[in-house]
N, C-alpha and C positions, 0 to 999 in steps of 0.2 A: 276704142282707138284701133286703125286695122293697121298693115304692116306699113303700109305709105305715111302715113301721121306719126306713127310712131318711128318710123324715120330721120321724118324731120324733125319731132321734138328732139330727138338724141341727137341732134346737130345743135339747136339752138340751146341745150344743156352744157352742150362741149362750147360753145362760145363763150356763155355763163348769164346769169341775169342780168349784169349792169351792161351787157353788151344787147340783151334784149331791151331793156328797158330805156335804154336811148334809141334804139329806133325808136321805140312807143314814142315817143318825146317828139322824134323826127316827123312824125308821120302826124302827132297831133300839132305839131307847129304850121306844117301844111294847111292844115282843115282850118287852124283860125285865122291863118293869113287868110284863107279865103272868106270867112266867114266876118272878121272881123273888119277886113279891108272892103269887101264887098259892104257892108254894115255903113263903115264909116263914106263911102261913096253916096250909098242911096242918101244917108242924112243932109250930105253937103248938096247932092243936088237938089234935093226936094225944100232944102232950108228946114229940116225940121229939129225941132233944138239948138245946141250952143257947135257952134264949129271947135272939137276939140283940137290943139296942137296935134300933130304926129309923132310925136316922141311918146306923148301919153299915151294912143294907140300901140304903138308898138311896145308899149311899158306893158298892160294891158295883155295885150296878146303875147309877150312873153308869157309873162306869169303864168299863164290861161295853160299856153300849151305847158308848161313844166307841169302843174298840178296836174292838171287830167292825163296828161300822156302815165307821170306819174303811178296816179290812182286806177285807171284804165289799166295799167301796163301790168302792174303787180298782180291787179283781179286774173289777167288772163294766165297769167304766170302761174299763180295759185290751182287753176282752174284744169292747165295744161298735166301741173303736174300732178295731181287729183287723180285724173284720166288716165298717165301715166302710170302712177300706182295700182288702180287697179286692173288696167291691164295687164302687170306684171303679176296681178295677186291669178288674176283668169286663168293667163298663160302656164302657170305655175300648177293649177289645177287638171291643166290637161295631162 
């Protein structure tokens, strides 16, 4: 991790996790609007299977983005501060 990362991680530390992990959330609600909404477009137009109501879509793509923003969000968390740590152990060696 060089000084620019480890910048920003010590920001996104100081905000705290539940403030990272809603973006994560944020940001995967994004990607399944699109993917989900794009999804249910092509079905409808092509006629292929049952035309789902839109509530259940959007039932659907909630859940979606919670769990993977989620699971996503924590892995990078973990991951971040992993990197973190042993930078700190490096630095400490110098």
């Amino acid at each position: 991790m060089n000084a620019t990362q480890r910048a920003a991680w010590e920001k996104n530390q100081a905000r705290g996790r539940d403030r990272f992990l809603l973006r994560k959330i944020g940001r995967a609600a994004w990607m399944g609007a699109i993917l989900f909404g794009g999804l249910h477009v092509v079905l409808v137009l092509f006629g292929k299977g049952p035309i789902v109501p839109p509530w259940d879509v959007i039932a659907e793509w909630a859940l979606m983005s919670l769990f993977f923003g989620m699971v996503f969000g924590s892995a990078e968390w973990q991951e971040k501060e992993e990197a973190f740590r042993e930078s700190d152990a490096e630095n400490e060696k110098h």
